[in-house]
C-alpha positions in Angstrom: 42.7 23.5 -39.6 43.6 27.1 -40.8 46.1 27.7 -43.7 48.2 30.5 -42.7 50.7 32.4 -45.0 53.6 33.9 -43.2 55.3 36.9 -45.1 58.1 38.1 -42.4 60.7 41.2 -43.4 61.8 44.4 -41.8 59.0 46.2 -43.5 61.0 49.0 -43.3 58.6 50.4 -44.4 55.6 48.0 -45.7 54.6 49.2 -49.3 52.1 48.2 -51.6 53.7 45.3 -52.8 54.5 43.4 -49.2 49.9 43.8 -50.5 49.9 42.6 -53.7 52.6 39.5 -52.8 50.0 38.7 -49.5 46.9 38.9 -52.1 48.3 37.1 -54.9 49.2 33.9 -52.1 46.3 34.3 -50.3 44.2 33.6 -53.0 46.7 31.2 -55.4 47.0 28.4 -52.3 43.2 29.6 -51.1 44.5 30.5 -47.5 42.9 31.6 -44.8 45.2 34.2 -43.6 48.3 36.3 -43.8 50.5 37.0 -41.0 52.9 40.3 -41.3 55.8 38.9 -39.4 58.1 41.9 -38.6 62.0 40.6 -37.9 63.5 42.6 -35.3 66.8 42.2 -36.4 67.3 40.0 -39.7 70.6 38.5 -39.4 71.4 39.4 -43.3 70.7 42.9 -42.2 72.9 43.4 -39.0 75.2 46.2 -40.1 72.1 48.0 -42.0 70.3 50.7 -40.4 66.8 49.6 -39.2 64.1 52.0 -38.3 62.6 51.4 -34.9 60.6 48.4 -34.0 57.6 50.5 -32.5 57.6 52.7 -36.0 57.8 49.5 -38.2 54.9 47.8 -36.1 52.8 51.0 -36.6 53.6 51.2 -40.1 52.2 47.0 -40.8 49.6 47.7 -38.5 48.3 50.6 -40.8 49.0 48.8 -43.9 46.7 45.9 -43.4 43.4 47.5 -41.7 40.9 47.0 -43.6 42.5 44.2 -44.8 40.5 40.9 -42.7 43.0 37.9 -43.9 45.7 40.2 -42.6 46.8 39.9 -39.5 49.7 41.2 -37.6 52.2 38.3 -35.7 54.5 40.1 -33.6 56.3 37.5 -32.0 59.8 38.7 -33.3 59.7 42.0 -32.0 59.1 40.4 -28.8 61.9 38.5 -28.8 65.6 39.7 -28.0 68.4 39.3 -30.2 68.5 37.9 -34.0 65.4 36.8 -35.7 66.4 33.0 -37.2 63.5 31.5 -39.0 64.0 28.4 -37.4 63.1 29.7 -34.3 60.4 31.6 -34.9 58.6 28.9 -37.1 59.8 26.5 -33.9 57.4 28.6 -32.1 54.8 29.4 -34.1 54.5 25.2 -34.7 54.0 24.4 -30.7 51.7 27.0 -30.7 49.7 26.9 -33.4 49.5 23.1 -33.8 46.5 22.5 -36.0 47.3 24.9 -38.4 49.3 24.5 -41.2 51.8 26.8 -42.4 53.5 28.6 -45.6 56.6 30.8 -44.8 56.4 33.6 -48.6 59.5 34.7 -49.7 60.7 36.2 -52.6 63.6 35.6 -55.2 66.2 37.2 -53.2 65.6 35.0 -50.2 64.9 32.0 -52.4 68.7 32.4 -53.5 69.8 33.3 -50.4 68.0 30.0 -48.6 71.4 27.7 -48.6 72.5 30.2 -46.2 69.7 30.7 -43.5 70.4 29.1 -40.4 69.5 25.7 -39.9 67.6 25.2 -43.0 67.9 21.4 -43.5 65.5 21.2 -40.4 62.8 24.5 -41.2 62.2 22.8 -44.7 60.7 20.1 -42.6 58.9 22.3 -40.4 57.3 24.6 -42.9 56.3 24.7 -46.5 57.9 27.6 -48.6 56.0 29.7 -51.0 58.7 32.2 -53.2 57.4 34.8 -55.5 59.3 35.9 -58.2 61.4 39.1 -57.8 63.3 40.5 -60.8 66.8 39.7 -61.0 66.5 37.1 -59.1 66.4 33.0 -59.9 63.7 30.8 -58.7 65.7 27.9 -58.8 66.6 25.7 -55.3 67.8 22.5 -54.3 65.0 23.1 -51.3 61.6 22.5 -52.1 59.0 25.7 -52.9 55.6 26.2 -54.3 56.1 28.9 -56.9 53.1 31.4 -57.4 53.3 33.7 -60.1 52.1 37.6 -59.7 52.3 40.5 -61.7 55.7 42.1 -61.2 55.8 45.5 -58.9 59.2 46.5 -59.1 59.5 48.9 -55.3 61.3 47.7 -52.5 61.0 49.5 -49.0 65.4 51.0 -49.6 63.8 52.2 -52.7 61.3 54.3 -50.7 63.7 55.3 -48.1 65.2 56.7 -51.1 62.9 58.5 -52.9 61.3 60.0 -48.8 65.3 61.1 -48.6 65.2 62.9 -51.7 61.6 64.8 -51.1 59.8 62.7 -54.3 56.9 61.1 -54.5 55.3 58.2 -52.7 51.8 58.7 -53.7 51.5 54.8 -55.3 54.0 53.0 -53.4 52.9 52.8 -49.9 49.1 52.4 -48.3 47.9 56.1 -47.4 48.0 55.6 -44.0 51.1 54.4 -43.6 52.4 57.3 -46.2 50.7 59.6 -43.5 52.0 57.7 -40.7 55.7 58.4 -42.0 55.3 62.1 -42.8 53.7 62.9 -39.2 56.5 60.8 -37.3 59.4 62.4 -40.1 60.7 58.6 -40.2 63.0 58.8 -43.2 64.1 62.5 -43.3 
């Protein structure tokens, strides 16, 4: 049986800390792997704007080579419609029956769990593993493993931002990916 981290978002783009949080859980609950879950459309983030899915696949794709425990798990993008946890995890379960799985998410999401759709049932399904995230509690009535990492405060509207107003990215996002944006003109 395989221990597989899930870390799912719109990776929009994926930065050097979607890294360090996939690291720092990889090696805190000794997994064997982390699946990049891209949502194709979060349902918290209907009325945002959301890069394409082909860009944002690239994007993860770049951002873990090199990177063996990574792995990419497309199965949202290949779906139609609103990405619900519940469903995907429904999936993932029937198909990946022996192994056992941790759904990462940070403080935002962790405040923002009484909300997701059918969560009485996916806490059943799936363990949850929340980081901490500035600003943000770590308290729920639903039960999580906490890991602690070292706090790198970027978040991908942050780096939208900063490609918007011409700074710099040089830290913030793998260098292919970085090179991946500036050749496609993603954010401009």
């Amino acid at each position: 049986m395989r221990k597989i981290g899930i870390l799912g978002g719109t990776f929009d783009p994926p930065h050097n800390g979607h890294l360090l949080i996939a690291y720092e859980v990889l090696n805190a609950l000794n997994l064997d792997e982390v699946w990049f879950m891209p949502a194709h459309v979060p349902p918290h983030k209907q009325d945002d704007h959301v890069s394409c899915s082909i860009h944002r696949l690239e994007m993860v794709k770049k951002a873990i080579s090199g990177h063996k425990q990574f792995k990419l798990q497309p199965i949202e993008l290949e779906r139609e419609g609103s990405s619900y946890s519940y469903d995907t995890i429904k999936i993932l379960k029937e198909t990946y029956i022996e192994d056992e799985l941790f759904f990462i998410i940070g403080g935002d999401m962790i405040e923002y769990l009484p909300k997701w759709y059918k969560i009485e049932e996916l806490v059943k399904m799936i363990t949850f593993v929340g980081v901490g995230r500035a600003g943000y509690s770590n308290d729920s009535i639903y039960p999580i493993i906490h890991v602690e990492m070292p706090l790198f405060e970027v978040s991908s509207s942050f780096i939208r931002e900063r490609y918007k107003a011409g700074g710099n990215t040089e830290v913030l996002v793998p260098p292919l990916v970085k090179k991946y944006i500036e050749e496609n003109r993603i954010y401009e």
